[in-house]
C-alpha positions as CSV (number, residue, x, y, z in Angstrom):
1,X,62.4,138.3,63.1
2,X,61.5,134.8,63.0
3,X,60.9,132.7,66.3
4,X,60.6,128.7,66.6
5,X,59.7,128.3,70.7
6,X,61.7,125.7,72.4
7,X,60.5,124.8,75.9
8,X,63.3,122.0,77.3
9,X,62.1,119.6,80.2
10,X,58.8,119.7,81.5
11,X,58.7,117.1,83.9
12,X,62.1,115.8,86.2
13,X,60.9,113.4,89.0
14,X,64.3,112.0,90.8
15,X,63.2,109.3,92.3
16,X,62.1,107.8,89.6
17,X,63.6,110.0,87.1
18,X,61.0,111.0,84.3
19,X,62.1,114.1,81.9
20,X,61.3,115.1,78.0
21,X,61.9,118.0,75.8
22,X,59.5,119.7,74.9
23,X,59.5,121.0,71.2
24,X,56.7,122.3,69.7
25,X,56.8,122.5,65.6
26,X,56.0,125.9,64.4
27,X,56.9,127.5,61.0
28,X,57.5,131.2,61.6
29,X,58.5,133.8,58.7
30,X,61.1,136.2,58.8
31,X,60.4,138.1,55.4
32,X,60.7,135.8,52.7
33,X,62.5,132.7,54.6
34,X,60.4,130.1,57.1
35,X,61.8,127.8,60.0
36,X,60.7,124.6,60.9
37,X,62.0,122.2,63.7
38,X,61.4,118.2,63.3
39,X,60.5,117.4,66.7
40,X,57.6,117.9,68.4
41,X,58.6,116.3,71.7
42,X,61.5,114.3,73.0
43,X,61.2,112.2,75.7
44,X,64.0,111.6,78.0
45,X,62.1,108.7,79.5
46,X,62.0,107.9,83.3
47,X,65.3,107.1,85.4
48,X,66.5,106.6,88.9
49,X,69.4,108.9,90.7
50,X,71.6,105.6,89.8
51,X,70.4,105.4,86.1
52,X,71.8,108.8,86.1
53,X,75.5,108.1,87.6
54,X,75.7,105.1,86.8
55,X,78.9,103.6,87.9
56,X,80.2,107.3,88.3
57,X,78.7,108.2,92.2
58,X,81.8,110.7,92.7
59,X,80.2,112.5,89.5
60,X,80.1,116.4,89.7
61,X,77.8,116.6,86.9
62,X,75.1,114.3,85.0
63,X,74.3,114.3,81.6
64,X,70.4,113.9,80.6
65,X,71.5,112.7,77.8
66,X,71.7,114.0,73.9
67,X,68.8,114.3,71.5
68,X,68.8,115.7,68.2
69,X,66.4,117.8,66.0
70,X,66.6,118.3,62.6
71,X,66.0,122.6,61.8
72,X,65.2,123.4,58.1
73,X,65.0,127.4,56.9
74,X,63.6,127.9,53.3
75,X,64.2,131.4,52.0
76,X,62.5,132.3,48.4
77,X,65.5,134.1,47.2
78,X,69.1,133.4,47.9
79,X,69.6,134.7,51.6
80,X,72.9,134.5,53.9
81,X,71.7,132.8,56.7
82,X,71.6,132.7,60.4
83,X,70.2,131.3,63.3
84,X,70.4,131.9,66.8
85,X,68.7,131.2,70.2
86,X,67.5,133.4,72.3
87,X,66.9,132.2,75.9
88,X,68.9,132.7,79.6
89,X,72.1,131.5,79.5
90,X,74.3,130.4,82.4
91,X,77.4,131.4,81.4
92,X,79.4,132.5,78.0
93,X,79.2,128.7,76.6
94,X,75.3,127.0,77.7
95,X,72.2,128.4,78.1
96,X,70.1,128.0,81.7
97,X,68.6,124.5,82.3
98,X,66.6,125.0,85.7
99,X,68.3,126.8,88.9
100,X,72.2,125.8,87.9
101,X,72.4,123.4,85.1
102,X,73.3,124.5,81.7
103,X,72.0,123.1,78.2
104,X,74.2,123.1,75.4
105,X,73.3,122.6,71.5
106,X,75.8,121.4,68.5
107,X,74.6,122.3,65.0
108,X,76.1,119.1,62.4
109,X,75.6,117.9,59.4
110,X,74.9,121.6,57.9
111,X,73.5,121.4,53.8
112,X,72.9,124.3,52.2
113,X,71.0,124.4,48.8
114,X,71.8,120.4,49.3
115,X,75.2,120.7,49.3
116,X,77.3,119.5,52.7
117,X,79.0,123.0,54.2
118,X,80.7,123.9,57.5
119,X,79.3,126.0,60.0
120,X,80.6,128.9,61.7
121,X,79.3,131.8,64.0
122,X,79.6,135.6,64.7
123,X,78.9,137.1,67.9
124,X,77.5,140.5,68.2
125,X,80.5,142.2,67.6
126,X,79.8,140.9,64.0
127,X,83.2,138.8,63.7
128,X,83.0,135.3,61.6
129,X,84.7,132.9,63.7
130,X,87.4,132.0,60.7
131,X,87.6,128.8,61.9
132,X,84.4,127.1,60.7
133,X,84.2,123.0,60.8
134,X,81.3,120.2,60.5
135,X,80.1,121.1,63.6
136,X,79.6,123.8,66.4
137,X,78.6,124.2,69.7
138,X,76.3,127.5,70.1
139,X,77.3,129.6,72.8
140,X,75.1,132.6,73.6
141,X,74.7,136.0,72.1
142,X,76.1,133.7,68.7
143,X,74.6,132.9,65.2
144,X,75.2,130.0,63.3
145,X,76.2,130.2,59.7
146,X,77.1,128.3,56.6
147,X,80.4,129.0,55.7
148,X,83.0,128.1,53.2
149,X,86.6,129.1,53.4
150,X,85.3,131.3,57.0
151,X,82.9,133.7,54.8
152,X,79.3,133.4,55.2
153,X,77.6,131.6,52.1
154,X,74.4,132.9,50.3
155,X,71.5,129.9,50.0
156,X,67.7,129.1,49.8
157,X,67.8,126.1,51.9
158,X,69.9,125.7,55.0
159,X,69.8,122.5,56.8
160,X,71.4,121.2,60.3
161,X,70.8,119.0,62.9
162,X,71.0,120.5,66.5
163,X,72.1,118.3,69.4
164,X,70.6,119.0,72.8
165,X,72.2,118.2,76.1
166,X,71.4,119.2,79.5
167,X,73.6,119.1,82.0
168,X,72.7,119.1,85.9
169,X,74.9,119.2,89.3
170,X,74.9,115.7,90.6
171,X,74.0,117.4,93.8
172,X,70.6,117.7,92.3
173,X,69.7,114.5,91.6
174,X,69.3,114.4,95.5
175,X,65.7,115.1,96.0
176,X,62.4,113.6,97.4
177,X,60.0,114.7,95.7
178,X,58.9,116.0,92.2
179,X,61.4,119.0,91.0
180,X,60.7,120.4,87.5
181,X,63.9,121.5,85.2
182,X,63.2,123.5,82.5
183,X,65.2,125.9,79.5
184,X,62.9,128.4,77.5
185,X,64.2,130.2,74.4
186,X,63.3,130.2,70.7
187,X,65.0,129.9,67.9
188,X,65.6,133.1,65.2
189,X,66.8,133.5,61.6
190,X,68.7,136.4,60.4
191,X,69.5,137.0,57.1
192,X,72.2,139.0,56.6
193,X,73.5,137.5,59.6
194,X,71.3,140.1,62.1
C-alpha cells in the first residue's frame, strides 16, 4: 500500500481570513511503483468574510477557492494503475473539510507512459465507470484510473493533475475569533486497481 499524507487547511482566521493547504511531498512505495505530489504547501492567502462572498451575501456556500497539484506514480514494470484517497468524507461525493464543509478533488490532464488518456473510476464493488472523460471528480470509497475505451490501461508512468476545492457554509464565515478548518487523508496506489 502506498500512502502520500495530505493535511488541507491549517490555519482559517475569518476576520481576516488566512488559510493554506498543507501538502507535504513524500514518495512512498507500493511494491515496485512510487508516488510523488508537487506541492509542498498551498497557500490560500488571507481574506475577509467579504473577500469570500463577494458580491454574493445571500450565498449558502463559499468556495476557498481551487488549487492544483501535479501527482506522478512510477511503476518499474508495466502496472494498471490506481489511486485513491483515503480520508473522512461527508457525503457520497466530497470528503470532510472541518465540522460541515466538504472538499472535493478533479483528476485532469491524465498521461500515461506520456501519452494523454481519460480517466475513469471503480468503486468497491469493482465496476469501471464505462463512461471515462478528461477529467473526474473523486468521490469516496473510488479509484482513479487510466482508461481507454472504459477498460483500465496497463503503464509505468501515470500522470494527472488534482484540483482541490473546499467548500464551507457561508454561515461559517460568521466568527470572531480564530477557527481552524482542516481535511486529513492520504493518497494510495493500487495496482491492479486494489
Amino acid at each position: 500500500m502506498l500512502t502520500i499524507a495530505i493535511a488541507s487547511v491549517r490555519r482559517f482566521l475569518m476576520a481576516g481570513l488566512l488559510s493554506s493547504l498543507s501538502l507535504p511531498l513524500w514518495a512512498a512505495e507500493e511494491r515496485d511503483c512510487t508516488l510523488q505530489a508537487s506541492h509542498v504547501d498551498i497557500d490560500y492567502g488571507s481574506q475577509s468574510r467579504g473577500q469570500l462572498l463577494k458580491n454574493n451575501l445571500q450565498a449558502k456556500e463559499v468556495s476557498m477557492g481551487q488549487r492544483t497539484m501535479t501527482i506522478n506514480v512510477h511503476c518499474r514494470n508495466p502496472e494498471v494503475i490506481g489511486v485513491r484517497f483515503i480520508a473522512p468524507h461527508l457525503d457520497a461525493d466530497a470528503y470532510q473539510f472541518g465540522a460541515d464543509g466538504r472538499l472535493t478533488m478533479t483528476f485532469k490532464d491524465a498521461r500515461l507512459d506520456g501519452k494523454v488518456v481519460e480517466v475513469g473510476a471503480k468503486t468497491r464493488r469493482r465496476q469501471i465507470n464505462e463512461h471515462s472523460q478528461a477529467s473526474h471528480q473523486l468521490r469516496p470509497d473510488e479509484v482513479v484510473a487510466p482508461l481507454s475505451a472504459g477498460i483500465p490501461q496497463r503503464g509505468k508512468h501515470f500522470s494527472a493533475n488534482v484540483v482541490f476545492e473546499p467548500v464551507i457554509n457561508a454561515d461559517a464565515t460568521r466568527v470572531s475569533d480564530v477557527t481552524t478548518l482542516s481535511a486529513n487523508g492520504q493518497f494510495e496506489v493500487c495496482t491492479q486497481l486494489c
